[in-house]
C-alpha positions as CSV (number, residue, x, y, z in Angstrom):
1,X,-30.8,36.8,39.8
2,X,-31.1,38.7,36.3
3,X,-27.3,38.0,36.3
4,X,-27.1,34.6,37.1
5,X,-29.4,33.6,34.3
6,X,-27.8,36.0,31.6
7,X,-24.3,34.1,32.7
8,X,-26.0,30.2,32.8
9,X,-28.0,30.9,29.4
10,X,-24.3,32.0,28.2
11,X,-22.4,28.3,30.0
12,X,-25.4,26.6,28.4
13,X,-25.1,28.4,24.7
14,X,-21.2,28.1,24.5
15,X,-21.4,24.1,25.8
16,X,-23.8,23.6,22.5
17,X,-21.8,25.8,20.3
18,X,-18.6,24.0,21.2
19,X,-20.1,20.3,21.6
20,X,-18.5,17.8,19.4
21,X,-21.3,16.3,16.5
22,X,-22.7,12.8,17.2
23,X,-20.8,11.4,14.1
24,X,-17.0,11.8,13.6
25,X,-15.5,13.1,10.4
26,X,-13.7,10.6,8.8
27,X,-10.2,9.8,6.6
28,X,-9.2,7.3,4.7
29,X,-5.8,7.5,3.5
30,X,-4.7,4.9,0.8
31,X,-0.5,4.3,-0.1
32,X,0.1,2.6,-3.1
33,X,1.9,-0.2,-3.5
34,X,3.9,0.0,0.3
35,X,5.7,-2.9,1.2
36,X,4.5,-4.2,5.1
37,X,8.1,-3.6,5.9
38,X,8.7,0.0,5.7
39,X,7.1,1.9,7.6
40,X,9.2,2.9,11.3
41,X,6.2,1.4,13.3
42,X,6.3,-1.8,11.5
43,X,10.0,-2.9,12.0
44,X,11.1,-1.1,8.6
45,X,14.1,0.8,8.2
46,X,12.4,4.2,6.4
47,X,12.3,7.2,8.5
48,X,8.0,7.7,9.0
49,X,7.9,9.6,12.1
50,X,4.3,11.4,11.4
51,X,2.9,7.4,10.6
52,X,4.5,6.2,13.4
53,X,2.7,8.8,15.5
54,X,-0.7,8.2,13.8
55,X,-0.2,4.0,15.5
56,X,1.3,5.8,18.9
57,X,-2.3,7.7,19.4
58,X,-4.6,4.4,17.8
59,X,-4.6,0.8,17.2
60,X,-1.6,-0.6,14.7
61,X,-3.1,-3.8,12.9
62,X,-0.8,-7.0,12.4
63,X,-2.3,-8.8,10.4
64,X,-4.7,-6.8,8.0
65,X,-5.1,-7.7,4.3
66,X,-6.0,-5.7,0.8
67,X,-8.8,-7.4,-0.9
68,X,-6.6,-8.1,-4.0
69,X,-3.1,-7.9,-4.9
70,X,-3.2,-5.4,-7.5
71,X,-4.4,-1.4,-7.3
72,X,-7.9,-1.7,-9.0
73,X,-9.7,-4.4,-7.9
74,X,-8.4,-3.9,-4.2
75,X,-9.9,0.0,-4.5
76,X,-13.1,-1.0,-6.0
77,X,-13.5,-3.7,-2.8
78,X,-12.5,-0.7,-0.4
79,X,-15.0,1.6,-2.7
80,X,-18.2,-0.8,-2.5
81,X,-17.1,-2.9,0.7
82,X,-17.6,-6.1,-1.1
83,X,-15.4,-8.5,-2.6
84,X,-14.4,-7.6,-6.3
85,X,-15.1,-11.4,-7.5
86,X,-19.1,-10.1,-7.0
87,X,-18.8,-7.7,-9.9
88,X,-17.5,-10.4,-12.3
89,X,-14.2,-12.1,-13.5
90,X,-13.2,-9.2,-15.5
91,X,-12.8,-7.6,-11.8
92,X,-9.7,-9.4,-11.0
93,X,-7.4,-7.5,-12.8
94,X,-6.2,-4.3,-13.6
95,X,-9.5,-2.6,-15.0
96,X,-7.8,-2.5,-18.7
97,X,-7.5,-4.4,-21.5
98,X,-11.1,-4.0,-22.7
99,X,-12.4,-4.7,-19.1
100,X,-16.0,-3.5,-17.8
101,X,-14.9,-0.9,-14.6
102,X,-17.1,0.0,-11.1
103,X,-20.3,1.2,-12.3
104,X,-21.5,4.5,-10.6
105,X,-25.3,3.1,-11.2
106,X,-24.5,-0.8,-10.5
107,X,-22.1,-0.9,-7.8
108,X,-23.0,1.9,-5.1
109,X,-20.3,3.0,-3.4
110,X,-18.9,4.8,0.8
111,X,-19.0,7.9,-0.4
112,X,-22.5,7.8,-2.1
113,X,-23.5,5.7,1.6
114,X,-22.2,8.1,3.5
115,X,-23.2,11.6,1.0
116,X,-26.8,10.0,1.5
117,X,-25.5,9.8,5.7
118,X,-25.4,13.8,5.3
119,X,-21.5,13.5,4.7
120,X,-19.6,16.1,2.8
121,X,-17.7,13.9,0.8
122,X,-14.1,14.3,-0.9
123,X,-11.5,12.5,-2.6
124,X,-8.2,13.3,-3.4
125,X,-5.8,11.6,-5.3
126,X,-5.3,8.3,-7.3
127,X,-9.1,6.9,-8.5
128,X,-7.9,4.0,-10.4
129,X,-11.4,2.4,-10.8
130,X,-12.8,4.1,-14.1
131,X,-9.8,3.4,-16.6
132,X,-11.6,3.2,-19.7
133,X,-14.0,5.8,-19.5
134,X,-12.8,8.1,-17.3
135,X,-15.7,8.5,-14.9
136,X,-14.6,10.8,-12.5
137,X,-15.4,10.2,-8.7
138,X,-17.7,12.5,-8.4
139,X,-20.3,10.6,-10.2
140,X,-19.9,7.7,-7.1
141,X,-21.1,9.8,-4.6
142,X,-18.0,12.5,-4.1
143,X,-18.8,15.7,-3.8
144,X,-15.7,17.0,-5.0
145,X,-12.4,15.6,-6.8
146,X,-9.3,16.6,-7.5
147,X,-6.9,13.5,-9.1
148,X,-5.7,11.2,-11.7
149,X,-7.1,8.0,-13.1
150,X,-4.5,5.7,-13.4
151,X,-0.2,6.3,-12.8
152,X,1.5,9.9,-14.1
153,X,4.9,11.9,-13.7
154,X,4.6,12.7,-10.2
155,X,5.7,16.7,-11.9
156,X,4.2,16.5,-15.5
157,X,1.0,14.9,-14.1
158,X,0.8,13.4,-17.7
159,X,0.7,9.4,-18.2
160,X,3.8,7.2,-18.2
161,X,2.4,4.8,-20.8
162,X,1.4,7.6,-23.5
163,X,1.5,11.3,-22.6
164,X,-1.9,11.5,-22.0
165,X,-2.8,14.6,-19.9
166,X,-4.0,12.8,-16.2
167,X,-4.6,15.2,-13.4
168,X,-8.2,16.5,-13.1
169,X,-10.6,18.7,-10.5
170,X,-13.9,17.2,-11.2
171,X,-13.6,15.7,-14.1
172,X,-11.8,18.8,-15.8
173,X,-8.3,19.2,-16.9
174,X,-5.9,21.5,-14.4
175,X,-2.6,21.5,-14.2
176,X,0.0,22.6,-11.7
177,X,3.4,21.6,-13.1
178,X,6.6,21.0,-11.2
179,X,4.6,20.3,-8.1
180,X,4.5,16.5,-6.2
181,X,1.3,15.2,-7.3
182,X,0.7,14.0,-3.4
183,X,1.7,17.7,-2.3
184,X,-1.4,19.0,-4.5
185,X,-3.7,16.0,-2.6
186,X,-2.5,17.5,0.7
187,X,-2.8,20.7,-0.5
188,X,-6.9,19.5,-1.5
189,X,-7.6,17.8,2.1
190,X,-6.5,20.9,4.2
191,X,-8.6,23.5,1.7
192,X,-11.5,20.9,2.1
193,X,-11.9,20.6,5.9
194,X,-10.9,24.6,6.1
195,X,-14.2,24.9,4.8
196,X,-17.3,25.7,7.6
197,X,-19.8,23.8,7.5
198,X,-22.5,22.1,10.0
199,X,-22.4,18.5,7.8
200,X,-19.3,16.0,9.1
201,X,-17.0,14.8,6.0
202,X,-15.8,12.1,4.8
203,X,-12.9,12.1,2.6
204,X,-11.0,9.4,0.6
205,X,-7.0,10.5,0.0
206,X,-5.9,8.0,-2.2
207,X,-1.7,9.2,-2.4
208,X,-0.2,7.5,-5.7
209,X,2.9,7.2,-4.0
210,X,5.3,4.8,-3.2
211,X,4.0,3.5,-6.9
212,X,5.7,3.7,-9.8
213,X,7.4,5.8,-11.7
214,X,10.0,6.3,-9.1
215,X,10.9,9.7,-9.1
216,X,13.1,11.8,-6.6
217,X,10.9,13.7,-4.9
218,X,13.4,16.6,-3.6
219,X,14.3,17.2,-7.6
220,X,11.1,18.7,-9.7
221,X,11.2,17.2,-12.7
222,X,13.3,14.2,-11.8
223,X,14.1,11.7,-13.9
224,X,11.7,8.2,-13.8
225,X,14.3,5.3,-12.8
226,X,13.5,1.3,-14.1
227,X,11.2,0.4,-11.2
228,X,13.2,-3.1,-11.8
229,X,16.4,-2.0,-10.5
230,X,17.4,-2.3,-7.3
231,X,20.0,0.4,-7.3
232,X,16.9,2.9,-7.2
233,X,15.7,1.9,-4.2
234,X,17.1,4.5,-2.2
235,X,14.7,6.8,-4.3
236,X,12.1,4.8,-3.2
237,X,13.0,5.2,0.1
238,X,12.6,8.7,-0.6
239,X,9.1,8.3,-1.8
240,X,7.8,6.8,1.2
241,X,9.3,9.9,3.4
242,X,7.6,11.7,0.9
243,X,4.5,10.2,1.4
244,X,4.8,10.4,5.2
245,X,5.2,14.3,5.4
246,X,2.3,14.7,3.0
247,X,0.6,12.7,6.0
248,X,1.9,14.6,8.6
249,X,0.7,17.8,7.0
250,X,-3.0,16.3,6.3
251,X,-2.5,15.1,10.6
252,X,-1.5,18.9,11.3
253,X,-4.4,20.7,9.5
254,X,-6.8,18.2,11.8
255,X,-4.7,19.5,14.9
256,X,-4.9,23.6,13.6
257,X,-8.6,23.4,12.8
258,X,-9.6,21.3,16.1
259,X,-10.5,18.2,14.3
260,X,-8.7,15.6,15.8
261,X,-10.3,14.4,18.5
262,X,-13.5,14.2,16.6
263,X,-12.1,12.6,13.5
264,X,-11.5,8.7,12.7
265,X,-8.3,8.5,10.7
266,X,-7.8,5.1,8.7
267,X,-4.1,4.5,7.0
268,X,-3.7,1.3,4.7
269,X,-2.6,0.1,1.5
270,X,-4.1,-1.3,-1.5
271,X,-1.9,-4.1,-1.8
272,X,1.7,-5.1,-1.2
273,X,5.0,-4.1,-1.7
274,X,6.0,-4.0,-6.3
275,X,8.7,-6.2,-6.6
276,X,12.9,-5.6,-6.7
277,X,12.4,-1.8,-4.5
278,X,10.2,-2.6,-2.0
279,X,10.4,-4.2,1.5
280,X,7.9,-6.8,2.4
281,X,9.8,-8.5,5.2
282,X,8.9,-10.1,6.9
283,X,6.7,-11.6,4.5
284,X,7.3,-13.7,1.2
285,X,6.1,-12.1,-1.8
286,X,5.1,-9.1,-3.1
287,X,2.4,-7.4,-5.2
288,X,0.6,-9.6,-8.0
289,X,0.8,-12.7,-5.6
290,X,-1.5,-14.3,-3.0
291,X,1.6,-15.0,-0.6
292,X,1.7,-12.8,2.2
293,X,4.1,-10.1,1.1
294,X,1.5,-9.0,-1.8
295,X,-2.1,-8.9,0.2
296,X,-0.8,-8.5,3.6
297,X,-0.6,-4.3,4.2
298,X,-0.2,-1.8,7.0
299,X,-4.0,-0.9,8.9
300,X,-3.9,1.9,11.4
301,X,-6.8,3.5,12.8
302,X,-6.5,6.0,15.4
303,X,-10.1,7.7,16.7
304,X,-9.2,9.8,19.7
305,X,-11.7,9.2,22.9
306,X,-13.2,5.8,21.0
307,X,-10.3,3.9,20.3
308,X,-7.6,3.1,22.4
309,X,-3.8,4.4,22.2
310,X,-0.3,2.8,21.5
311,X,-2.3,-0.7,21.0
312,X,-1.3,-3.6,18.5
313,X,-4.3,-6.0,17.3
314,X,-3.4,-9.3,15.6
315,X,-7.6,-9.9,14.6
316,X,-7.2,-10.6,10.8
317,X,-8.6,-8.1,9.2
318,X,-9.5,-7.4,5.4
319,X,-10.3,-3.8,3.5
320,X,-14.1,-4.3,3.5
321,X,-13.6,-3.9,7.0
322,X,-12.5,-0.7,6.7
323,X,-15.6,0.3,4.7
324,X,-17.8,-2.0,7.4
325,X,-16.4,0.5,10.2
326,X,-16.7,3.9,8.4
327,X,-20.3,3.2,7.6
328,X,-21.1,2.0,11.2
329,X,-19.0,5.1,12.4
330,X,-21.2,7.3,10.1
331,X,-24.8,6.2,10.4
332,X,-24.7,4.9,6.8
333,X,-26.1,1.5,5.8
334,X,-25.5,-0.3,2.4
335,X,-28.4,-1.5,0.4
336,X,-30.4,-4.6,1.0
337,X,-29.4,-6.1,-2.5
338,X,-25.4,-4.9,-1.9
339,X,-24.3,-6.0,1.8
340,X,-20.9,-5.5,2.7
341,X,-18.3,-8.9,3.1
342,X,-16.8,-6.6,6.2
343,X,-18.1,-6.6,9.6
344,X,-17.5,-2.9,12.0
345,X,-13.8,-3.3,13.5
346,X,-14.2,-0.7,16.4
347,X,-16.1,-3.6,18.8
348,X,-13.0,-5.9,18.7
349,X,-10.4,-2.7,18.4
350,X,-12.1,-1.8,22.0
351,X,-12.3,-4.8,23.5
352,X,-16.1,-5.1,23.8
353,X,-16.0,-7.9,21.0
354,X,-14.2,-10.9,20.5
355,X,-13.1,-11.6,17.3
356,X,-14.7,-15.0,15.4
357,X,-11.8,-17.5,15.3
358,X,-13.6,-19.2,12.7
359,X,-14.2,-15.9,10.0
360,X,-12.8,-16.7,7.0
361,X,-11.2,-14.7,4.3
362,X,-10.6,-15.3,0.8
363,X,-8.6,-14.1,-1.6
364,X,-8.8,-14.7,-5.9
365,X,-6.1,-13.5,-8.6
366,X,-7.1,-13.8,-12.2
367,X,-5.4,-12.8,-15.4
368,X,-7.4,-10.5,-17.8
369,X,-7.5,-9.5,-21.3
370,X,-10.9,-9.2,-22.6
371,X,-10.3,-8.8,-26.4
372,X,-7.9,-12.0,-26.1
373,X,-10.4,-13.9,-24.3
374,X,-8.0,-14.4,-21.7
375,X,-9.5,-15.8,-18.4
376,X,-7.0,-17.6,-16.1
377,X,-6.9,-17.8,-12.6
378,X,-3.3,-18.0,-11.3
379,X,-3.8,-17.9,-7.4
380,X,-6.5,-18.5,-5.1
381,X,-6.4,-18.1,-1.4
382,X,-8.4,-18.6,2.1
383,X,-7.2,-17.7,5.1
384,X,-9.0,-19.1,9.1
385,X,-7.7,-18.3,12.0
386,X,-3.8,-18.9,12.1
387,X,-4.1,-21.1,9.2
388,X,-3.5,-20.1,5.4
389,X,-4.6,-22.6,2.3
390,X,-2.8,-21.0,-1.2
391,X,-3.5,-22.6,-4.6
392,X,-1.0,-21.8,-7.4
393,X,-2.5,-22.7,-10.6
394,X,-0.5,-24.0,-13.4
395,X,-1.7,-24.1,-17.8
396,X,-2.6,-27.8,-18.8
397,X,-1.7,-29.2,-15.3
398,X,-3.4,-32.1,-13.3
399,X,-4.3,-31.3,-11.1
400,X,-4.8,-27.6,-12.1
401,X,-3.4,-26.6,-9.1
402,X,-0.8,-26.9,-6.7
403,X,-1.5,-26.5,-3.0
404,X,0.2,-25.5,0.1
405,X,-0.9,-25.1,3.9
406,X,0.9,-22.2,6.0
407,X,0.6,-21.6,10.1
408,X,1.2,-18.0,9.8
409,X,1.2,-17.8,13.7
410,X,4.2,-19.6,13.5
411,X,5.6,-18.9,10.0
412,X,5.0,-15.6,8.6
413,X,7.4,-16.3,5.7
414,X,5.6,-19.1,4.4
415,X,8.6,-21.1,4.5
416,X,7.0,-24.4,5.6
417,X,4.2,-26.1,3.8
418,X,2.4,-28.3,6.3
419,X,0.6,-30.1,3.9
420,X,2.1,-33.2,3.9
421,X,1.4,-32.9,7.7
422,X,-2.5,-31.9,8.2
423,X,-3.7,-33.4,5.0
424,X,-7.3,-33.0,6.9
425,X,-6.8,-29.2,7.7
426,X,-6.1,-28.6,3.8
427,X,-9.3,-30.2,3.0
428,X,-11.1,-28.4,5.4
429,X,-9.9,-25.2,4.0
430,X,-10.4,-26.3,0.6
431,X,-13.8,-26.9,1.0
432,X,-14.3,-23.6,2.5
433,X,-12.9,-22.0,-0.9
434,X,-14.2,-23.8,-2.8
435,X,-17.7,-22.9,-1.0
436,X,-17.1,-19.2,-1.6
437,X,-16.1,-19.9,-5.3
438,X,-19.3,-21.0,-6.0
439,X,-20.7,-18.4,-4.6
440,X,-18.7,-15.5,-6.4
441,X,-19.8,-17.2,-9.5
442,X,-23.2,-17.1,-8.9
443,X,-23.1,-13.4,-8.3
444,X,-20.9,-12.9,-10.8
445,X,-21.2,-10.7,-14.0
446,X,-20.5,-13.3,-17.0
447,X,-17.1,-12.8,-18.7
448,X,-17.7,-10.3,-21.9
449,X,-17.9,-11.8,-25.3
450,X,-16.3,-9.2,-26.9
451,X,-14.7,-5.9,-26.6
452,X,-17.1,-3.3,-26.4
């Protein structure tokens, strides 16, 4: 008897040493700049076998969107979970020329959500939100930090535009020269989950890759080719395999520490495919725009035991989503005053939701330059089921804008502007933008007056 209780009370302590915790550790891993039609799993032509596994073991997303066509404002939506267009005109645009950036106090943030969640929080790689200032991530709620601010040599880690020293480890200058800047992230996330520890963790892995400058990443110290070349594509190419072994590493150290199969992996974008190198097909457009090829991005999300495998969803989905479903998957809530413009993805990914038909989503591109007192909107966008309403906004015109209605069900390219044809489906969808419009500017900061 005295034996069968020693060997029970032993079953019973090693089933609670070895259960899996109630909350998942999560991953958000952010390209930059890659086209919809690269990757293996998505039709493209680049080898991406370690990507293409990540959609083999989860849910591969048709028809998910960035929140903006250009790196900042799309990683301050994915940041805060709410539409940049809330923070203020100044929002939709690189956060430069002059321009007010997130706010660590103002605009709370996932990681601070999920830190406050008991989440050990990390980020690794390019932050992008604080341009001016320099805030480093760890004043939004990340524990630790080890990246650049905006777009260096991927071996000098120093800026393209000015020389300006731009890798950092909380907010400090470090260097380690002649080595891939997305090999030292890699190197970051594996050290980070390494570390024992009872809390789950959340970690944000911004790569800077397949952005500009393009750079061989089998030569240290490569040359940077003309991004506006399309000879130097091939180095691209390069890139993007690159970027999808620096995945498959970050996937391996999961698999070697036991992780995986409590761990919800997310792989997007921040927005399209740059122009002349990259592959958008089959999509118009590219990054900058409001057609298709610049807001419409990969969105995988694999989560072992939760999700299903091998599985293709066509719900449109949008990058405050993302943030939507890691909070729901973490416990965390947003505050009262700051409520996210996603809604949790893993109902409708399982099946145990249908998605609303009728859930719109709307898109705004704006030109910035604070000291000019430039303020132009060039592109807005809403799109409602299969249907798609893009305004293209043109100086001194009237009307201001010209209009054109897509059926991305049956035109993906955006070849065939219907409006001519449902004149009463336009308006429909015009009313709906214009709806939100009103409503962005009400919650808007005002436009600054001057350069501070």
């Amino acid at each position: 008897m005295k034996y069968l209780l020693s060997s029970l009370f032993v079953v019973v302590l090693s089933s609670f040493v070895n259960a899996k915790p109630t909350r998942p550790n999560v991953i958000l891993i952010l390209a930059d700049d890659l086209g919809y039609g690269e990757l293996g799993c998505y039709g493209g032509p680049v080898k991406t076998p370690h990507i293409d596994r990540l959609a083999t073991k989860g849910v591969r997303c048709t028809d998910g969107y960035s929140a903006f066509p250009v790196c900042s404002p799309s990683r301050a939506a994915l940041m805060t979970g709410r539409y940049p267009q809330r923070f203020g005109p100044t929002y939709e645009d690189y956060f430069g020329h002059g321009a007010p950036e997130l706010d660590p106090v103002k605009h709370s943030t996932i990681a601070k959500l999920m830190k406050d969640a008991g989440y050990r929080t990390g980020c690794f790689g390019k932050w992008n939100v604080s341009n001016k200032n320099r805030t480093p991530a760890n004043a939004f709620g990340f524990d630790t930090w080890v990246g650049l601010h905006l777009n260096h040599d991927f071996y000098t880690h120093k800026l393209v535009a000015n020389g300006e020293h731009d890798l950092f480890r909380d907010g400090k200058p470090f260097d380690q020269k002649g080595v891939w800047s997305d090999t030292i992230f890699a190197d970051e996330v594996i050290r980070f989950i390494e570390d024992d520890s009872e809390k789950p963790f959340f970690i944000f892995l911004p790569f800077q890759a397949p952005h500009d400058p393009i750079q061989d990443p089998q030569k240290p110290f490569a040359e940077r080719l003309s991004p506006q070349d399309p000879a130097n594509r091939p180095t691209l190419v390069k890139m993007i395999e690159r970027l999808d072994t620096e995945v498959g590493r970050v996937l391996n150290g999961f698999d070697e520490k036991g992780l995986a199969d409590n761990t919800l992996i997310i792989f997007t974008s921040d927005n399209g495919g740059a122009k002349f190198l990259s592959r958008n097909l089959p999509l118009r457009g590219e990054k900058q725009l409001l057609l298709e090829g610049g807001i419409r991005v990969p969105m995988i999300l694999r989560w072992p035991g939760v999700l299903p495998e091998g599985k293709t969803n066509s719900t449109p989905f949008i990058a405050m989503d993302l943030t939507a479903t890691i909070a729901a998957a973490g416990g965390a809530k947003p505050h009262e005053a700051q409520h996210f413009d996603g809604i949790d993805m893993i109902p409708i990914l399982t099946g145990k939701a249908e998605p609303d038909a009728n859930r719109p989503l709307f898109f705004r591109r704006r030109s910035i330059n604070v000291p000019q007192g430039q303020n132009q909107i060039q592109q807005t966008a809403v799109r409602q089921g299969d249907w798609k309403l893009l305004r293209t906004y043109k100086t001194s015109a009237n009307p201001p804008y010209q209009s054109a209605l897509y059926h991305l069900k049956d035109d993906i390219g955006e070849a065939n502007n219907l409006m001519p044809k449902r004149p009463e489906k336009a308006k429909e969808l015009g009313e709906l933008l214009d709806q939100w419009e009103i409503q962005m500017t009400a919650t808007a900061e005002p436009f600054p007056t001057q350069n501070k």
